[in-house]
N, C-alpha and C positions, 0 to 999 in steps of 0.2 A: 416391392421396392428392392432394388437390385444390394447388392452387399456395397460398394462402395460409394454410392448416394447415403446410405446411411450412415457409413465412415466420414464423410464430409459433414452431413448435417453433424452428429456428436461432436468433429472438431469445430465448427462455426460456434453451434452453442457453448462449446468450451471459452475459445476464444472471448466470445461476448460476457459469457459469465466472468472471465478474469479481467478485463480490461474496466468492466461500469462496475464491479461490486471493487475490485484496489483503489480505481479512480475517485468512486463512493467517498470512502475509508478519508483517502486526502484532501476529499473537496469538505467532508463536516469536521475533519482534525485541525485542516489551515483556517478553515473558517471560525473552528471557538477561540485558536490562538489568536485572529486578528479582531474577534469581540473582547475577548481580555483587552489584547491592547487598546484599542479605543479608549475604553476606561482606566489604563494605566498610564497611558501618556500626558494626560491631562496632568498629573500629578509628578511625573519623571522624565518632561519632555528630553533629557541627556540619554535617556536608557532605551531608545527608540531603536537603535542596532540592535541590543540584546533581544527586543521586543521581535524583532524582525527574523532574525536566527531561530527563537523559537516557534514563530509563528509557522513557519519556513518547514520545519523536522519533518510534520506529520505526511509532507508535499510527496516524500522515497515512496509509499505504500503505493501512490498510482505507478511513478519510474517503474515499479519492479512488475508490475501487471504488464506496462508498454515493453518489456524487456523479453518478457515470459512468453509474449508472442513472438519475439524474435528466437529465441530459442526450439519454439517447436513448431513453427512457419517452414520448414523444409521438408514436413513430414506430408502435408498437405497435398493431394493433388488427384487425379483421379484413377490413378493404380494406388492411394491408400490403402488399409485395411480395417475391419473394422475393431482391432486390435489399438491399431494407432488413434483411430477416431476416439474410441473409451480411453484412451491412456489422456489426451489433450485434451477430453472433457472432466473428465479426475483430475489431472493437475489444474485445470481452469475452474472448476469449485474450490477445491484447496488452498489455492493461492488467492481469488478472490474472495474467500470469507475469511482466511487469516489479515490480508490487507485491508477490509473494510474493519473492523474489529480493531487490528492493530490500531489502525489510522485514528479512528474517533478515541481510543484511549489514551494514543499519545498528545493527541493533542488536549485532552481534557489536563494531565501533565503537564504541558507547555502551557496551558492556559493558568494553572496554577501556580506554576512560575513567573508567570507574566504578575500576576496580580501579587504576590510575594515582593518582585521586584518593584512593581508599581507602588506597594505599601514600603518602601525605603529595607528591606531584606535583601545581604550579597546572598541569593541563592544560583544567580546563574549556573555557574558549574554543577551544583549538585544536582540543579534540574536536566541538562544536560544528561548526567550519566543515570538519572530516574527515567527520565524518556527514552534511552535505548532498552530497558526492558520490556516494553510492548514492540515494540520492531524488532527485534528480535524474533520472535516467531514469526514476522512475513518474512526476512531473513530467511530463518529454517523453512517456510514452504517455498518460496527462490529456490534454495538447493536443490528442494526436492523434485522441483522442475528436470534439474539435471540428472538426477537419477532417473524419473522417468522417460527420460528423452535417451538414455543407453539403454533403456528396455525395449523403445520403437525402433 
């Protein structure tokens, strides 16, 4: 197999691995928020915006997967190397196991909040700034994209 068939396949596989394990992350983080809500609404039908916000948080983890290919999509083509090709499937693990990870915790946080506020608790705000600590670290593997994109 020639060097830069190789460089491609690594970045594909990158790619693939960043895009379904972030998008993972937000499709089971918005999905417990909008299970909380169901069962909260019933009891707060007014708090159904706040319900929505949180349900809504866990959604960045895929954004930053769909972003993270635009970022290292230039490197792509068939004079890569296979320098580049490893670098795009390392930051495509990285970022998609910090965004699946992230995702399903924040929203397990957002779900917690939903049900708080569902139970008649002003926790909005505090839940808010409880849920940016698991995004946070797909945050930091986001960056890290850019540091490795000045390495290829």
């Amino acid at each position: 197999m020639e060097t830069a068939n190789l460089a491609l396949i690594l970045a594909f596989v990158g790619f693939g691995i960043l895009i379904a394990l972030a998008g993972t992350g937000s499709i089971m983080g918005t999905a417990a928020g909008a299970m909380a809500t169901v069962g909260a609404v019933k009891k707060r039908p007014d708090a159904f915006g706040s319900f929505i916000v949180l349900s809504a948080l866990p959604g960045t983890q895929g954004l930053y997967g769909f972003a993270g290919f635009f970022i290292l999509q230039e490197f792509v083509g068939p004079e890569m190397t296979l320098l580049q090709g490893a670098g795009i499937l390392g930051g495509g693990i990285a970022l998609g196991l910090a965004g699946l990870f992230s995702g399903i915790y924040q929203g397990k946080v957002c779900a917690s909040g939903i049900d708080a506020i569902g139970n008649g608790n002003d926790v909005f705000g505090r839940t808010l700034i409880l849920a940016v600590f698991p995004e946070l670290y797909a945050i930091i593997a986001f960056a890290a994209l850019f540091l490795i994109r000045g390495i290829l």
